[in-house]
KOLTIVEX-202003 format. One record per residue (C-alpha): x, y, z; residue in three letters; residue number from 1. Coordinates in steps of 0.5 Angstrom, whole numbers, plus 2048, in hexadecimal, padded with zeros to 3 digits. Layout:
<rs>
R  px  py  pz residu num
R   X   Y   Z    ALA NUM
...
</rs>
This chain:
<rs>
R  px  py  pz residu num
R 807 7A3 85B    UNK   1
R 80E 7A0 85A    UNK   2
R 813 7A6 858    UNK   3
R 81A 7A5 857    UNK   4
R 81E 7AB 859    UNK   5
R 826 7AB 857    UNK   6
R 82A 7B0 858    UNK   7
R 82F 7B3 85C    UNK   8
R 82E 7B3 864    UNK   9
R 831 7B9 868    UNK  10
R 830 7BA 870    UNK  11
R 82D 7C0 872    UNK  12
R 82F 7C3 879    UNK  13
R 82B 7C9 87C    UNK  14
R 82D 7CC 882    UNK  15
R 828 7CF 886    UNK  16
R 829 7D4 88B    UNK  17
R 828 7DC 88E    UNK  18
R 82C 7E2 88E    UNK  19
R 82B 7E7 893    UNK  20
R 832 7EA 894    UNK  21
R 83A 7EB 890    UNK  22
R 83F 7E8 892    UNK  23
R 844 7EC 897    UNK  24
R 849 7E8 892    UNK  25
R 847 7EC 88B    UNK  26
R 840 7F0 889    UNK  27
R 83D 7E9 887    UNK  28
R 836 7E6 88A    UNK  29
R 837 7E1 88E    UNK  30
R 833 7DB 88D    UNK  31
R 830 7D7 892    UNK  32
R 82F 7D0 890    UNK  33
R 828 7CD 891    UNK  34
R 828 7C7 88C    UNK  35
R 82C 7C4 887    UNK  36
R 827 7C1 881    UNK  37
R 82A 7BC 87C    UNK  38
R 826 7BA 876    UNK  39
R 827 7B7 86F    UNK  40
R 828 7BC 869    UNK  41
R 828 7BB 862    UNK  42
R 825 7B5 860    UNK  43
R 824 7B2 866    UNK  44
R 820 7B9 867    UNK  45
R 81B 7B7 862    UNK  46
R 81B 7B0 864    UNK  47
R 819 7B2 86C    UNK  48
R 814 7B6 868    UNK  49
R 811 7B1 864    UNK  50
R 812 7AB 86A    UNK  51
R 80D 7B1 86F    UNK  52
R 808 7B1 869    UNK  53
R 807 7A9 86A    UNK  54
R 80A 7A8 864    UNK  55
R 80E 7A1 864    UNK  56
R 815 7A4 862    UNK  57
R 81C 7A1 85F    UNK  58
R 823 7A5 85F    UNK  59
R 828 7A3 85B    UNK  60
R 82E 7A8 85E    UNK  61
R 835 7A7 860    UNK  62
R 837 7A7 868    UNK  63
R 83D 7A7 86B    UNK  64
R 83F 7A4 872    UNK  65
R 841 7AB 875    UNK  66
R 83D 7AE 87B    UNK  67
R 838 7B2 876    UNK  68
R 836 7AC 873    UNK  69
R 834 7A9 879    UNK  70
R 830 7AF 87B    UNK  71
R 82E 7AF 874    UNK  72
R 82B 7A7 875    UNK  73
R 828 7A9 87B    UNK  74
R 824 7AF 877    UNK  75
R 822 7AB 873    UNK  76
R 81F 7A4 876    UNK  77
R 819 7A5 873    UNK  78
R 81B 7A4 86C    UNK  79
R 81E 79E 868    UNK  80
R 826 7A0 867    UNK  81
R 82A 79C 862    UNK  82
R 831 79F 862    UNK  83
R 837 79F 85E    UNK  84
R 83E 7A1 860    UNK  85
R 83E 7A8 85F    UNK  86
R 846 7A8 860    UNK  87
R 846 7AF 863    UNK  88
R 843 7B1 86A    UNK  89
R 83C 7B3 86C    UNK  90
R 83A 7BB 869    UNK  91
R 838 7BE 86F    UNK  92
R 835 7C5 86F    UNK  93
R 835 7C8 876    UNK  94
R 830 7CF 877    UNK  95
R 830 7D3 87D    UNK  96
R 82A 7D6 87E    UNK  97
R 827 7DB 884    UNK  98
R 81F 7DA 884    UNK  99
R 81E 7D9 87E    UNK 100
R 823 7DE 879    UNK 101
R 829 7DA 876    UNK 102
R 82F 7DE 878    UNK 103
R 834 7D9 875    UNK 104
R 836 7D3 872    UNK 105
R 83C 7CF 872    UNK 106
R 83E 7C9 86D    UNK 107
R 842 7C3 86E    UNK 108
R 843 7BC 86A    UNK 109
R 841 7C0 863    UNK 110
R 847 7C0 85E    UNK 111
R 846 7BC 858    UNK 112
R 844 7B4 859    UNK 113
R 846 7AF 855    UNK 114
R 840 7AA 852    UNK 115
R 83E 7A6 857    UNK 116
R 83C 79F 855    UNK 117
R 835 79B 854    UNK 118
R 833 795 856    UNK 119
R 82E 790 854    UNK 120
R 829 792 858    UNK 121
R 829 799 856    UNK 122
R 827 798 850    UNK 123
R 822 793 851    UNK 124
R 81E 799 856    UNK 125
R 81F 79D 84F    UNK 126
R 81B 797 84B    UNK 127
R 815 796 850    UNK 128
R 814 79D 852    UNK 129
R 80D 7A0 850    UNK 130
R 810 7A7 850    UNK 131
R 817 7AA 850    UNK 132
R 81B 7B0 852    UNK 133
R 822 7B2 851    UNK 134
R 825 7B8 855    UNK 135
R 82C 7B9 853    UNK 136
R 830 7BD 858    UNK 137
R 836 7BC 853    UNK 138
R 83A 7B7 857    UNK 139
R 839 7B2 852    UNK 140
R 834 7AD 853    UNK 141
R 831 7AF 84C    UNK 142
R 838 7AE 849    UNK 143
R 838 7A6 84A    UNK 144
R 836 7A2 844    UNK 145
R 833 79C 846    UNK 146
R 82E 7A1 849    UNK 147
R 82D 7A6 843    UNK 148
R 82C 7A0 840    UNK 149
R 826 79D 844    UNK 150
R 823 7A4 844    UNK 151
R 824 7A4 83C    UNK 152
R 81F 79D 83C    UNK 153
R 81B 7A0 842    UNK 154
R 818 7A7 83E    UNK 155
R 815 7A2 83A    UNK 156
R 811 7A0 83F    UNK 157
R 80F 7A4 845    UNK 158
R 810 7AC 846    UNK 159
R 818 7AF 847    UNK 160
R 818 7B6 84A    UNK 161
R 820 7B9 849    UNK 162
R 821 7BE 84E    UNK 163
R 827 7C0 84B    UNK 164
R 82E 7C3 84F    UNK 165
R 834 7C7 84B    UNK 166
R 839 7C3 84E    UNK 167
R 835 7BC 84C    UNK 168
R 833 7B8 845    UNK 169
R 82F 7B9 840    UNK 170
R 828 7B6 841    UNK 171
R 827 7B0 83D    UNK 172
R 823 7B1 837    UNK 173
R 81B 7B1 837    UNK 174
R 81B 7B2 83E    UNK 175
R 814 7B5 83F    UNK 176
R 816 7BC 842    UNK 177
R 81C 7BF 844    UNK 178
R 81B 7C4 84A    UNK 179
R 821 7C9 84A    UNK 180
R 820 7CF 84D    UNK 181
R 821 7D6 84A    UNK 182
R 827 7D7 84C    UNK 183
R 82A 7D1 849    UNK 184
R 825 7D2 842    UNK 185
R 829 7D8 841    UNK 186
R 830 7D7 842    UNK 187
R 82F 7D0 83E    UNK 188
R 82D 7D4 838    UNK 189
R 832 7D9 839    UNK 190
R 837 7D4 839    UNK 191
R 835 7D1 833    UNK 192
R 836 7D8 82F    UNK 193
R 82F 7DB 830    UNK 194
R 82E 7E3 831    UNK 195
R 82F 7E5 839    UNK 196
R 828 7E7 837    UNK 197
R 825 7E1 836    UNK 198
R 81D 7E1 839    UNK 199
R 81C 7DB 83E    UNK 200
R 818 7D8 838    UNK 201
R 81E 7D8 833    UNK 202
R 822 7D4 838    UNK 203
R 81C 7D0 83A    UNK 204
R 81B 7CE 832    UNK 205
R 824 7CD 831    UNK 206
R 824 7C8 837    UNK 207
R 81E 7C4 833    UNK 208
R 821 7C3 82E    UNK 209
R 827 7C2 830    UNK 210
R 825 7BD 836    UNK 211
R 820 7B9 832    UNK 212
R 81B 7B9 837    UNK 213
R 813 7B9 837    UNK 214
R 814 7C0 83A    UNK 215
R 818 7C5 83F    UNK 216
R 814 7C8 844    UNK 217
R 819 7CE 846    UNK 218
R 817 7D0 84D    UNK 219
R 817 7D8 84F    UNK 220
R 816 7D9 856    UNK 221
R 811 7DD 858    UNK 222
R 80E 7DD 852    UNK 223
R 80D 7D6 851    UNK 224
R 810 7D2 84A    UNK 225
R 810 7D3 842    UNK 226
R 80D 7CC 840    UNK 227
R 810 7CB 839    UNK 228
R 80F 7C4 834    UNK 229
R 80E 7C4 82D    UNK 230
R 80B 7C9 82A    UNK 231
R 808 7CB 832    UNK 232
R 80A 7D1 836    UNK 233
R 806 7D1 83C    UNK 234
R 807 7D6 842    UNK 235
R 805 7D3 849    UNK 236
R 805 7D9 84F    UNK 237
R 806 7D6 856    UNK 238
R 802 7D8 85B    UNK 239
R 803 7DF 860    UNK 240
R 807 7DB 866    UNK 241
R 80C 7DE 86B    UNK 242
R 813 7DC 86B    UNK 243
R 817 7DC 870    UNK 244
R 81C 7D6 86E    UNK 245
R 81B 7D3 867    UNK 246
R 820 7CD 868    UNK 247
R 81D 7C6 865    UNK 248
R 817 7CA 860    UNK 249
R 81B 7C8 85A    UNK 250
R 81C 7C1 85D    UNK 251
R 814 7C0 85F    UNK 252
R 812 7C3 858    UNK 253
R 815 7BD 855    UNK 254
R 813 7B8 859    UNK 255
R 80C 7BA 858    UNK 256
R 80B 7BC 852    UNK 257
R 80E 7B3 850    UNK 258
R 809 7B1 855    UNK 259
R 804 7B6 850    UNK 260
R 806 7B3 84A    UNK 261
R 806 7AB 84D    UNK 262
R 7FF 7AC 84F    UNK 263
R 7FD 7AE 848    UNK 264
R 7FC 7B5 847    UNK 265
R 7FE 7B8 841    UNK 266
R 804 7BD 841    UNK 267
R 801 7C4 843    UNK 268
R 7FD 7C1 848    UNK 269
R 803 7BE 84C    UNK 270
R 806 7C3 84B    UNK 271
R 802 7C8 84E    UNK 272
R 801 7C4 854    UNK 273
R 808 7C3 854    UNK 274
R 809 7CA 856    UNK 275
R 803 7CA 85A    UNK 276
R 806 7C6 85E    UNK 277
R 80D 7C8 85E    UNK 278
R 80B 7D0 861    UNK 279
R 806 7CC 866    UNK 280
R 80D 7C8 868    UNK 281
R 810 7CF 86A    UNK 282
R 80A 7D2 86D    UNK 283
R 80A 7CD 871    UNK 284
R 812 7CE 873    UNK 285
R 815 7CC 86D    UNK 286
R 81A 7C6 86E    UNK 287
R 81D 7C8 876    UNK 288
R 815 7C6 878    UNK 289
R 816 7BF 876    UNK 290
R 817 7B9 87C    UNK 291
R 81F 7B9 87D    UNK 292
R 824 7B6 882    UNK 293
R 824 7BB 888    UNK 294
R 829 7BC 88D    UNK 295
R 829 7C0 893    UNK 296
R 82F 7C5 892    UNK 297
R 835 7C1 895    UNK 298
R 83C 7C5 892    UNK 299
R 840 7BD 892    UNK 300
R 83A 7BC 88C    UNK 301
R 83D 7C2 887    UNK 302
R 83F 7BF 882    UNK 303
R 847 7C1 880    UNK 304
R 847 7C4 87A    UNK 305
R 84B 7C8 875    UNK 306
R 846 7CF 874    UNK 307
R 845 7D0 86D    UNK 308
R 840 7D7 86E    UNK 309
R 83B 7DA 86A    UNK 310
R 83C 7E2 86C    UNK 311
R 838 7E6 871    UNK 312
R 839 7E8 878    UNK 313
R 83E 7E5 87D    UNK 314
R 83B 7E1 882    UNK 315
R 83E 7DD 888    UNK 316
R 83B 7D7 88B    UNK 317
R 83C 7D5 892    UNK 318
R 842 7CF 890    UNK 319
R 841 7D0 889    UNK 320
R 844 7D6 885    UNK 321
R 842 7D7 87E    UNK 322
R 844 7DD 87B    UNK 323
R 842 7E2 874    UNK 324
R 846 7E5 86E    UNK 325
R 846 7DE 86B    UNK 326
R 84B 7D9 870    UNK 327
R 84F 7DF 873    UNK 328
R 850 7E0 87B    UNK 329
R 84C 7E6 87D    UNK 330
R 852 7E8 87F    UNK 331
R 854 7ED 87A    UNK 332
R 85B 7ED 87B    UNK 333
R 859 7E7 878    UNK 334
R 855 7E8 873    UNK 335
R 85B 7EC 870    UNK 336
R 860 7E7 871    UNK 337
R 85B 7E1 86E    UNK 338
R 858 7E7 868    UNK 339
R 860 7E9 867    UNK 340
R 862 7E2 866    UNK 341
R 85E 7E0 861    UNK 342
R 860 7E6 85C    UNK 343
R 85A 7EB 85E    UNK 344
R 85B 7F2 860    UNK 345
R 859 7F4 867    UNK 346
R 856 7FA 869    UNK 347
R 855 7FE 870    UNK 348
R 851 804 872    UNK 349
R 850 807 87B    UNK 350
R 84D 80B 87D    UNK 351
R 847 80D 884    UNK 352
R 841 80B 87F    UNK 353
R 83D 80D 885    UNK 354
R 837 80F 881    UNK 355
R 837 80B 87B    UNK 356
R 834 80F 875    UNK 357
R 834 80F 86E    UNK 358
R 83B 813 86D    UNK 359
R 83E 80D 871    UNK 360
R 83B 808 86D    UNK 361
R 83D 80B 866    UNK 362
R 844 80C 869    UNK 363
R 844 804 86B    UNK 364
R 841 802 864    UNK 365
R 846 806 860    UNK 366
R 84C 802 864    UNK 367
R 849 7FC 864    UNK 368
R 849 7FD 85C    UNK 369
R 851 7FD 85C    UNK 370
R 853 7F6 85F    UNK 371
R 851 7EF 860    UNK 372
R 84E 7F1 868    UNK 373
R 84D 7F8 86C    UNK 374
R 84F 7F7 874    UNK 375
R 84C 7FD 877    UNK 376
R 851 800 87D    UNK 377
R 84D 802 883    UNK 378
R 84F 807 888    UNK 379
R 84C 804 88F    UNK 380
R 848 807 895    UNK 381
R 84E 80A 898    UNK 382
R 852 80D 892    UNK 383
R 84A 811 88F    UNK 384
R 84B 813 896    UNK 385
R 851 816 896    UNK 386
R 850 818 88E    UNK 387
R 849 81B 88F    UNK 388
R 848 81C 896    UNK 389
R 845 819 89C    UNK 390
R 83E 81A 899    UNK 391
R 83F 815 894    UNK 392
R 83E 810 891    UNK 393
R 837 810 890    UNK 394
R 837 809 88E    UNK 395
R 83B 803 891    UNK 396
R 841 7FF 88E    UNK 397
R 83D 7F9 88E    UNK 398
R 837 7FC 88A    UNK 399
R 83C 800 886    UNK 400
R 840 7FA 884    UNK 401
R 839 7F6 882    UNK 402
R 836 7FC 87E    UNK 403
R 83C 7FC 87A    UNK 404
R 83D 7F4 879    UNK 405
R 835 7F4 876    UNK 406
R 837 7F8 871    UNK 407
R 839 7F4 86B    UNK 408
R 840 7F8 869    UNK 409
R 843 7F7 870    UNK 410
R 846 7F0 871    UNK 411
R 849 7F1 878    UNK 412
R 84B 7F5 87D    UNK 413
R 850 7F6 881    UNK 414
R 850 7FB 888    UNK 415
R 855 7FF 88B    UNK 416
R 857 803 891    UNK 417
R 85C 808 88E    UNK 418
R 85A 810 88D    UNK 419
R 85D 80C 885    UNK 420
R 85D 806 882    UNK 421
R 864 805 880    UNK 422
R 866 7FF 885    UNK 423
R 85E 7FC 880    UNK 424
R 861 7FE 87B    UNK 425
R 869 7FC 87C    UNK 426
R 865 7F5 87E    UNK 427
R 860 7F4 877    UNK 428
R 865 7F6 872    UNK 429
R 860 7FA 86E    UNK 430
R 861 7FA 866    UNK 431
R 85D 800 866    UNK 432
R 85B 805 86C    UNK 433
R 856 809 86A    UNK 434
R 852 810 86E    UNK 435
R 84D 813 86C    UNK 436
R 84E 81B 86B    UNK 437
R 852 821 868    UNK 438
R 858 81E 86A    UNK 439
R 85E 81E 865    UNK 440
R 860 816 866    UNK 441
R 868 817 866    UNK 442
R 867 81B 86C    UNK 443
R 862 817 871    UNK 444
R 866 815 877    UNK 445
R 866 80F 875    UNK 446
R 869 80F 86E    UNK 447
R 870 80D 871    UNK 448
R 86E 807 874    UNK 449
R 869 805 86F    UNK 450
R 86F 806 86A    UNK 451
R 874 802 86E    UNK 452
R 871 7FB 86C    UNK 453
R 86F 7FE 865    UNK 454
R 869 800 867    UNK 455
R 865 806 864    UNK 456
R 860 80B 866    UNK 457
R 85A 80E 863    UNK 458
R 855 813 865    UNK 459
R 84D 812 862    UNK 460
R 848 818 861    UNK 461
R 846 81D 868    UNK 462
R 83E 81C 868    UNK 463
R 83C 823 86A    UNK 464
R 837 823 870    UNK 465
R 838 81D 871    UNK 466
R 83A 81D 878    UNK 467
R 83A 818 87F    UNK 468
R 83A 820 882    UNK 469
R 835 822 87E    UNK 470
R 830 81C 87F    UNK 471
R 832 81C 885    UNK 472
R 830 824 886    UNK 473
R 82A 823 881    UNK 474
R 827 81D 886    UNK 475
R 828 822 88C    UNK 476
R 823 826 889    UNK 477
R 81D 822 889    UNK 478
R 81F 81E 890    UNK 479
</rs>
């Protein structure tokens, strides 16, 4: 078949490694680099898809003449690429990956673009195609009006699949389905002046209507899609199917369910197929699984980027660091200053934290509560040593520091190896410094320096039998 895909291309980049150690520099895994895996997203993903499944394929997109669009040229060999120029540099979303878990993504190029231009060309790949796919990433390809317009012409005559972006344009009208995901459903209609408590069917039906297309099919994950077109509301489970990385599943969705409708099955049908075909995609290893330019692990071939991170645990790679708490050093010292910079209020806590239990977590959500990040002082080996005596600690400062980084209200940790944190203290610059018991705040050892930057301390409820001394005797006992 001859599909036309237009849409905005992105350049995926996974990082692939292991992690079977921390740095000595801070208590984050250390990457060991095995491959660096490049690939088309976005549009050039449903194209790259459809390429594979032996269909003669079109891109209508926009390229720049930066270094990501040539990996992006190079990923995408097989398909016909009509471009524009995009004036904006190639969006490239960079994951970094041990075995097969995410552990973080950064993102570089993704601000707002302008409208990138048509040619000839590209309109005429809209005229001859057979089938069409638009995948909208909001960078503005949808936006441009002679291409509206040959989509406007093109609904007449052959299926359009809209898979809709919040930051991108309306689908044209009549369009034969829309494909928004629950997510995107929902938060349409609640901006349009629905209840928060709008059903998914609710939604479904105002997007209808408010779209003008045949139908809107809105997508729900594990549990399949809502199909709702005139006067029809049809439920379509998706098969059992173990996910371990659900990227691109939206994308083969699309693809399929135009290739469905192209060979002439009706609506329910080619959507049931469809999402058939989307889970078989993820079993089979989702987007990270299709062909993609591969590249021994050589430091030099690390793109330089400004990291813009998703939240989650810090991790260093063997030259190249990328860090958590948004695009914060993991150094909290300056993580405060970035956090204080910007107006938010900055948080600290110490302590041994030998055996982490649930009076600790309570005591470490309850400060995370007060400001905009939670850095974590922690006595070192040596300063539990001489505070507890030679038999502590029980567990090490590598795993400490780890075990209170997996929790999601801590943002950074900071070892010291004074008997007290003062220097730690005196180097943040905490807002607000808060310990956990019977303490009256203003006479805590350290309410004085605290207060010298304008500062204050704040005690949170004592958690009675709730101990590292007591879980440690309790587990002697069953030893």
């Amino acid at each position: 078949m001859r599909i036309t895909v237009v849409g905005d291309v992105l350049l995926d980049v996974d990082i692939n490694g292991v992690a079977t150690r921390l740095s000595p520099d801070a208590p984050v895994p250390v990457v060991d680099v095995a491959d660096i895996r490049r690939r088309a997203g976005g549009a050039g993903l449903v194209a790259t898809v459809l390429e594979q499944d032996g269909h003669e394929v079109s891109l209508v997109t926009a390229l720049s003449n930066d270094h990501g669009a040539s990996h992006l040229r190079r990923a995408l060999s097989g398909v016909s690429v009509l471009a524009g120029a995009p004036l904006a540099p190639t969006p490239t979303k960079t994951r970094v990956r041990i075995g097969t878990h995410p552990m973080v993504r950064f993102d570089e190029g993704c601000a707002p673009a302008p409208v990138p231009a048509s040619t000839g060309e590209m309109l005429a790949a809209i005229t001859s195609a057979e089938a069409i796919v638009v995948a909208d990433y909001g960078r503005g390809i949808t936006a441009n009006a002679g291409i509206r317009a040959a989509l406007a012409d093109a609904v007449h005559r052959v299926p359009v699949v809209w898979d809709p972006h919040p930051a991108g344009s309306e689908p044209v009208a009549g369009v034969a389905v829309v494909t928004p995901n629950l997510a995107e459903a929902m938060a349409a209609a609640k901006a349009a002046g629905l209840e928060p408590s709008t059903a998914a069917e609710e939604a479904g039906r105002y997007l209808l209507e408010k779209w003008g297309s045949g139908a809107v099919l809105v997508t729900r994950g594990e549990d399949g899609a809502l199909l709702m077109s005139a006067g029809a509301v049809q439920g379509i489970p998706a098969p059992k199917t173990n996910v371990s990385d659900p990227c691109g599943a939206g994308d083969r969705l699309a693809g399929s369910l135009a290739v469905h409708l192209g060979f002439g099955l009706d609506l329910a049908q080619a959507a049931t197929k469809a999402v058939g075909d989307a889970s078989a995609f993820l079993a089979a290893g989702g987007a990270a699984s299709l062909a993609a330019v591969t590249e021994a692990a050589v430091l030099d071939e690390v793109p330089e980027v400004s990291p813009v991170v998703e939240p989650g645990p810090f991790v260093e790679l063997k030259g190249l660091e990328l860090v958590g708490a948004g695009d914060l050093d993991p150094d909290g010292v300056r993580l405060a200053h970035a956090v204080r910079s910007t107006g938010g209020t900055v948080v600290a806590t110490g302590g041994c934290f030998d055996l982490l239990h649930a009076g600790h977590a309570r005591t470490l959500a309850a400060a995370r509560s007060m400001g905009d990040c939670l850095i974590v002082c922690l006595n070192s080996d040596e300063s539990v040593r001489r505070l507890k005596g030679a038999h502590r600690p029980i567990v090490s400062v590598q795993d400490r520091a780890e075990l209170l980084l997996a929790l999601e209200c801590v943002d950074a940790v900071v070892v010291f190896d004074e008997d007290t944190p003062e220097a730690c203290l005196a180097e943040i610059k905490p807002d607000i410094w808060v310990k956990g018991g019977d303490y009256i705040p203003e006479e805590l050892p350290e309410a004085r320096l605290v207060a010298g930057w304008g500062g204050r301390c704040v005690t949170v409820p004592f958690h009675p039998a709730r101990s590292t001394s007591g879980l440690a005797a309790a587990l002697a006992k069953v030893s």
